[in-house]
C-alpha positions as CSV (number, residue, x, y, z in Angstrom):
1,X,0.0,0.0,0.0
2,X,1.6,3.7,-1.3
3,X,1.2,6.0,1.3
4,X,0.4,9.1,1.1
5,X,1.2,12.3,2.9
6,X,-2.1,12.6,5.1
7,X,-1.6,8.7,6.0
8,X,1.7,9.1,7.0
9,X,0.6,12.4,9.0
10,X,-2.4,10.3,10.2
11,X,0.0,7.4,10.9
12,X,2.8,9.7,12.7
13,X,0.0,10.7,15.1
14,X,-0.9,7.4,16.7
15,X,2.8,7.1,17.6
16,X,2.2,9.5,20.5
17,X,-0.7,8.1,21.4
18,X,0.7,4.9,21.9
19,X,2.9,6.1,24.8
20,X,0.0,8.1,26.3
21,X,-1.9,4.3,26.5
22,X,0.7,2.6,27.9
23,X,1.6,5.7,30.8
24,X,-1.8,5.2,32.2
25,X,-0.3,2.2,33.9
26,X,3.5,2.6,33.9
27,X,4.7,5.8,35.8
28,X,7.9,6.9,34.4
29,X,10.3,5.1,32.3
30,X,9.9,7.5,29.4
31,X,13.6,6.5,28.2
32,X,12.3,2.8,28.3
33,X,9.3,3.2,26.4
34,X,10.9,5.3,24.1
35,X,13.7,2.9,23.2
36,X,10.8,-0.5,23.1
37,X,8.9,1.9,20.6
38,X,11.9,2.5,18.8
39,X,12.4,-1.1,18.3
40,X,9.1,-1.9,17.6
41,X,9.5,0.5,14.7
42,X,12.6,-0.4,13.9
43,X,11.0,-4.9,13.1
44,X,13.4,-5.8,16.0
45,X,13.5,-7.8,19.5
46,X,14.1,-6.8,22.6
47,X,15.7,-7.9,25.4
48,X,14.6,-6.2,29.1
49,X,17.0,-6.7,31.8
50,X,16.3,-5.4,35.9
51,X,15.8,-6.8,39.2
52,X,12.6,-8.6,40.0
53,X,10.0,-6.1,40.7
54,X,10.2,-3.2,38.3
55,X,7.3,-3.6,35.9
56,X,9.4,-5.3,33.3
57,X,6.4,-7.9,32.7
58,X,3.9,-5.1,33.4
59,X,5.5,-2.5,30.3
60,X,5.4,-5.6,27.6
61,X,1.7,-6.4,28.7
62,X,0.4,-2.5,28.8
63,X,2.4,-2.2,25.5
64,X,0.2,-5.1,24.0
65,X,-3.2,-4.1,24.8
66,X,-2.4,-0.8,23.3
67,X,-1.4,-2.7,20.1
68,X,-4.1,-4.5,18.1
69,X,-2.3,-7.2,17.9
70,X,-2.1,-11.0,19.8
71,X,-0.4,-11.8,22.2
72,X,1.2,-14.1,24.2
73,X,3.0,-14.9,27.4
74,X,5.7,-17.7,28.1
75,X,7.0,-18.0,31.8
76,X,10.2,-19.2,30.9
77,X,11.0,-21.9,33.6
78,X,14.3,-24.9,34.0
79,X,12.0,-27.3,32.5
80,X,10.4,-25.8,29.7
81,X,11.3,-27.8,26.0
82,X,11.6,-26.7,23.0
83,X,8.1,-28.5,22.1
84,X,6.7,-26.2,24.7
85,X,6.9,-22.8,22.6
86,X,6.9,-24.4,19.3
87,X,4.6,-26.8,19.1
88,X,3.9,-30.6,18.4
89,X,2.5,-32.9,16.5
90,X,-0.7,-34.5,17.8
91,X,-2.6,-37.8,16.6
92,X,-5.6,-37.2,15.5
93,X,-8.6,-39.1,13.5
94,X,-10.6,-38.6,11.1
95,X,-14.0,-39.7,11.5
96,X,-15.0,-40.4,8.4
97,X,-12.3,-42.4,6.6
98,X,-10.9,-43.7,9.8
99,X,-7.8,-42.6,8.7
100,X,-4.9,-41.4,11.6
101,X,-2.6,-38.4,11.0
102,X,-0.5,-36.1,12.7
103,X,-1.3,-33.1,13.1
104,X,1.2,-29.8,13.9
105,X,-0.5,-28.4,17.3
106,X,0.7,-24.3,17.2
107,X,2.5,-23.3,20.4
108,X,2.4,-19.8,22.0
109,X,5.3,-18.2,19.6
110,X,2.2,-18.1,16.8
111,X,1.4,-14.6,17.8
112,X,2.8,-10.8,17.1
113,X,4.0,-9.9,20.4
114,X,5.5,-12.7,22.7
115,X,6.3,-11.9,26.2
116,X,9.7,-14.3,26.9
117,X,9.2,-14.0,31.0
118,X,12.3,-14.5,32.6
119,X,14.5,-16.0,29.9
120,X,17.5,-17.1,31.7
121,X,15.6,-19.0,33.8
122,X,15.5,-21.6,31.4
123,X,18.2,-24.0,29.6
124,X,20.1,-23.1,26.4
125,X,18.6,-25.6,24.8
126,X,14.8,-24.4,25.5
127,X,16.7,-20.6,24.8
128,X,17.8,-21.6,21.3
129,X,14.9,-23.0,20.1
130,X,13.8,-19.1,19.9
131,X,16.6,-18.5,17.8
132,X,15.2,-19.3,14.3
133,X,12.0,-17.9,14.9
134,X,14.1,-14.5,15.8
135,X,16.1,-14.4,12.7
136,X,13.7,-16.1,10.3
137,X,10.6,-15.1,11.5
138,X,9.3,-19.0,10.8
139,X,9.5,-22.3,12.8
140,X,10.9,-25.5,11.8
141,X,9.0,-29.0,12.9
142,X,9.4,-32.4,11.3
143,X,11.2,-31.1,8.6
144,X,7.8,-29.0,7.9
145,X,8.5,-24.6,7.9
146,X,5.7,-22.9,9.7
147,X,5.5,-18.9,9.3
148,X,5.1,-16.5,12.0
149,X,2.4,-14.3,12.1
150,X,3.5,-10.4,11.1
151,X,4.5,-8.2,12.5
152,X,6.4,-10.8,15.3
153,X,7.6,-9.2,17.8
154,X,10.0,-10.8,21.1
155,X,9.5,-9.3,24.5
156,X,12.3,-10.9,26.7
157,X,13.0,-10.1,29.9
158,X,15.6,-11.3,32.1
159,X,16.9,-10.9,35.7
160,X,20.6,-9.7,36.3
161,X,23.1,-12.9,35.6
162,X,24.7,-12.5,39.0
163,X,21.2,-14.1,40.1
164,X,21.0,-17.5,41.3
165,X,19.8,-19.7,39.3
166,X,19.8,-18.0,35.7
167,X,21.8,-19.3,32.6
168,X,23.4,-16.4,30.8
169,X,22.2,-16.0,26.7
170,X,24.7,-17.6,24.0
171,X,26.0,-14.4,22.5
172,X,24.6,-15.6,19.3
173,X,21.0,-15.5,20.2
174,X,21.9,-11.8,22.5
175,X,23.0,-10.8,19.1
176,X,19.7,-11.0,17.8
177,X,18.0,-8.9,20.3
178,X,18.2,-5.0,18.6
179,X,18.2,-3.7,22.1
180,X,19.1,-4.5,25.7
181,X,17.4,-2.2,27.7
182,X,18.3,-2.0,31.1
183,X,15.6,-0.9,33.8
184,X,16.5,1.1,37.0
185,X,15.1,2.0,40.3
186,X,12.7,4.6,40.2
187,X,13.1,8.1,41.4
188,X,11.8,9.2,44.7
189,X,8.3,11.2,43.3
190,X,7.9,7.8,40.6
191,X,7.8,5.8,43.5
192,X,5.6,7.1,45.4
193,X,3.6,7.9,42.3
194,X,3.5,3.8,41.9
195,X,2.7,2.9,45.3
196,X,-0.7,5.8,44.9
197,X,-1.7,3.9,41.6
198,X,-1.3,0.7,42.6
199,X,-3.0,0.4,46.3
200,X,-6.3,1.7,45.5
201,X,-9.0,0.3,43.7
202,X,-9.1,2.4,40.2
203,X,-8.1,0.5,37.1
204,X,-6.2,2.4,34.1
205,X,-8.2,1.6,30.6
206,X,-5.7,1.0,28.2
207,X,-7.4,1.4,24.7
208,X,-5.9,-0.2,21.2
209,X,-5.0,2.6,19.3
210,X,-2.7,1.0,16.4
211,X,-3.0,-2.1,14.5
212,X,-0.8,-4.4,12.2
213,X,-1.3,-3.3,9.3
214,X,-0.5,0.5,10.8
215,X,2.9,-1.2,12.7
216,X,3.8,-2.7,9.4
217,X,3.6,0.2,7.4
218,X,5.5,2.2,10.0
219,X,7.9,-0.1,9.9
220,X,8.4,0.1,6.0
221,X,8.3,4.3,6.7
222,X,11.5,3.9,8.9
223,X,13.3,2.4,6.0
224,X,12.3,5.6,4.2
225,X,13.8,7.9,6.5
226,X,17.2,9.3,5.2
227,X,21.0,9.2,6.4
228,X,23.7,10.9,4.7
229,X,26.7,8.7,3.8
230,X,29.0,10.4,6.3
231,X,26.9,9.1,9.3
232,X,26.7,5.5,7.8
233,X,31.0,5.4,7.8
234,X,30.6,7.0,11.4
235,X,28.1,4.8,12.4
236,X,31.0,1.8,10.8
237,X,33.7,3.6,12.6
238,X,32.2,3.3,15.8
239,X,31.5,-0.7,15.2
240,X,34.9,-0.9,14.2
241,X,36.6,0.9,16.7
242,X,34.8,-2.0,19.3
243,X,37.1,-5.0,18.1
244,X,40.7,-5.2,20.0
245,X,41.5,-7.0,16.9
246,X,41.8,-4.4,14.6
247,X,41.2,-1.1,16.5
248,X,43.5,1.6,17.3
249,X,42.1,2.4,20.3
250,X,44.1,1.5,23.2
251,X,41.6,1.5,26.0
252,X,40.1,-1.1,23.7
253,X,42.5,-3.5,23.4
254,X,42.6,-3.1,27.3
255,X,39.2,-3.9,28.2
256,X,37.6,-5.8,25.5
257,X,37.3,-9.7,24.5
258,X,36.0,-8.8,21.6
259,X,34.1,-6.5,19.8
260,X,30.5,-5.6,17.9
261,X,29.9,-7.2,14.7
262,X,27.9,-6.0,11.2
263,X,24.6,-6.4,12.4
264,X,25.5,-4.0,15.4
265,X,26.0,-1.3,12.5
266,X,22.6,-2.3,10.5
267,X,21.2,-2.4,14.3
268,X,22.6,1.1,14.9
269,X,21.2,2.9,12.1
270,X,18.0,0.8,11.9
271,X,17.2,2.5,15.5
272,X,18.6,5.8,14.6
273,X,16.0,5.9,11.8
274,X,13.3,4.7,14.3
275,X,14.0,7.3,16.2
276,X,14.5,9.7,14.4
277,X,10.6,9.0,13.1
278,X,9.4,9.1,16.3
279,X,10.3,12.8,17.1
280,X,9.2,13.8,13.8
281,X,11.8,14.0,11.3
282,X,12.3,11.8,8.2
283,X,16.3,12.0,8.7
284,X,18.5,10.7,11.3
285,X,21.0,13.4,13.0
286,X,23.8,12.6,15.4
287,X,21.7,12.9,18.2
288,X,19.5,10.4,17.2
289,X,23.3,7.9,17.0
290,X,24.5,8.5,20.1
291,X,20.9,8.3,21.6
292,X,20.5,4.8,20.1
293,X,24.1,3.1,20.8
294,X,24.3,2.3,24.2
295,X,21.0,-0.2,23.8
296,X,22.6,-1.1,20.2
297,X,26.4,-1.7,21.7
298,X,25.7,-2.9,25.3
299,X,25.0,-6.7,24.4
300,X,27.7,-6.7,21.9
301,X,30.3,-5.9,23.3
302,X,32.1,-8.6,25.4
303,X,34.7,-7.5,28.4
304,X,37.2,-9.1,29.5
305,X,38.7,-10.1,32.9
306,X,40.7,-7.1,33.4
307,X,37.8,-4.7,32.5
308,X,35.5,-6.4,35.2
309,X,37.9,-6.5,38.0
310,X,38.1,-2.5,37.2
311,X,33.9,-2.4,36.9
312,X,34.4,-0.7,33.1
313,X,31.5,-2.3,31.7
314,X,30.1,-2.3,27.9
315,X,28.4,1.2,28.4
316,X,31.5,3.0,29.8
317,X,33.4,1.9,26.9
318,X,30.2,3.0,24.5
319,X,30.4,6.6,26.4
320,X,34.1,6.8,25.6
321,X,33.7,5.7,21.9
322,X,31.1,8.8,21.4
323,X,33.5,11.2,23.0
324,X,36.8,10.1,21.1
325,X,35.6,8.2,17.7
326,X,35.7,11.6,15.2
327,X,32.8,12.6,14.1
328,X,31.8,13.8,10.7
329,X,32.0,17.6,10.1
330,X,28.9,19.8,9.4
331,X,26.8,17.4,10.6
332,X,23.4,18.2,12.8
């Protein structure tokens, strides 16, 4: 479908609406909500990562009954199987010819937006069964593809690895989250904004105020949105300058195992353009880069020993990369 310029005005509109649904329940957190739309726009995943007890499942289900869309929760768990979020094959009959056959029973990833509860609670194994239907966006059973429904959208959230009992993400299926978005405490006035909501007996009504066919036509608008060349090579020096491999930065080499790869640059300016959508403008600026990188980078980039023992962690390094990496002249 060609849009036009009132649809894409039209379109541009519900985006703010969107947040104002989903604030009606979660106080705060603009920053968070900002960066899930962004990845919404963008056709990525995300990955939300905070203590237990800071409305990480509460923003992915307020988020989905704004959406016109269906949804589903999985409470990732040690003894959940593959099978379990998949699907199997049942034995059925038919009545008429007698006849037995198997039949592929859809599990709960046949839906647009899937809440992964918990993640690292639950065994690689279980944990990489998500990854084709990530990257693909279709399931493999019996040698038999199944599509996903469209738009398909991952939800994952995930307690701190330091926690008992969690297995950390292989770093290929962390690679195909767009964003890790970590969630803090909230400030003083927030939380006590929280505890007023939440004690009494009035329920927020959180209407539907986009649909799929609006998502995926937002979603083809961000690829519209322009970025000059010299942002693209900064956005590819900044990648670059993350592997101790090959950069020339020395705090690198210091600090890091090893560094971002490609689809941290497509990831990069994928979100730039999302945001940059969001606050109106159909091209990305450098604000819209540095906004965007720490979410992009902070998953990707893997520390080493010596970085750890000095607590310089993946977004310190991101910070210092902004401030040094040099940027492109005459550029807004």
């Amino acid at each position: 479908m060609e849009l036009t310029e009132n649809s894409v005005k039209a379109l541009l509109a519900k985006l703010p609406q969107l947040k104002t649904e989903i604030q009606k329940v979660i106080v705060g957190q603009d920053a968070i909500l900002d960066e899930l739309l962004v990845a919404f726009l963008a056709g990525g995943h995300c990955l939300l990562e905070g203590v237990p007890g800071l409305a990480k499942t509460l923003i992915v289900k307020t988020m989905s009954q704004a959406l016109h869309l269906s949804f589903r929760r999985i409470q990732f768990t040690p003894d959940l199987m593959p099978t379990d979020i998949i699907g199997t094959e049942i034995l059925e009959e038919d009545h008429v010819t007698g006849k037995r056959f198997f039949k592929f029973n859809k599990g709960p990833l046949f839906a647009n937006i899937i809440l992964a509860d918990e993640i690292n609670r639950t065994p690689p194994k279980t944990q990489s069964a998500l990854l084709e239907a990530m990257q693909e966006f279709e399931v493999t059973y019996g040698g038999q593809t199944y599509p996903l429904d469209k738009p398909f959208f991952i939800l994952a959230t995930q307690n701190p690895i330091e926690q008992a009992g969690t297995y950390p993400l292989p770093e290929a299926q962390l690679d195909r989250f767009l964003l890790l978005i970590k969630i803090g405490y909230p400030t003083e006035q927030e939380e006590f904004e929280v505890l007023n909501r939440t004690t009494g007996t009035k329920k927020a009504d959180v209407k539907a105020v986009i649909n799929a066919e609006d998502i995926q036509q937002a979603q083809a608008l961000v690829r519209q949105v322009t970025i000059n060349d010299d942002l693209v090579k900064y956005v590819s020096s900044i990648i670059r300058a993350t592997r101790p491999d090959t950069t020339t930065v020395p705090y690198i080499k210091e600090w890091v195992r090893w560094g971002a790869g490609p689809r941290a640059g497509q990831a990069l300016i994928l979100t730039a353009k999302a945001r940059a959508l969001l606050k109106g403008r159909y091209a990305v600026l450098m604000e819209d880069i540095h906004a965007m990188a720490p979410a992009v980078l902070r998953h990707r980039i893997l520390m080493n020993f010596k970085a750890e023992a000095e607590d310089i962690t993946s977004d310190k390094v991101t910070a210092e990369l902004i401030k040094t990496v040099e940027r492109p002249k005459n550029i807004g």
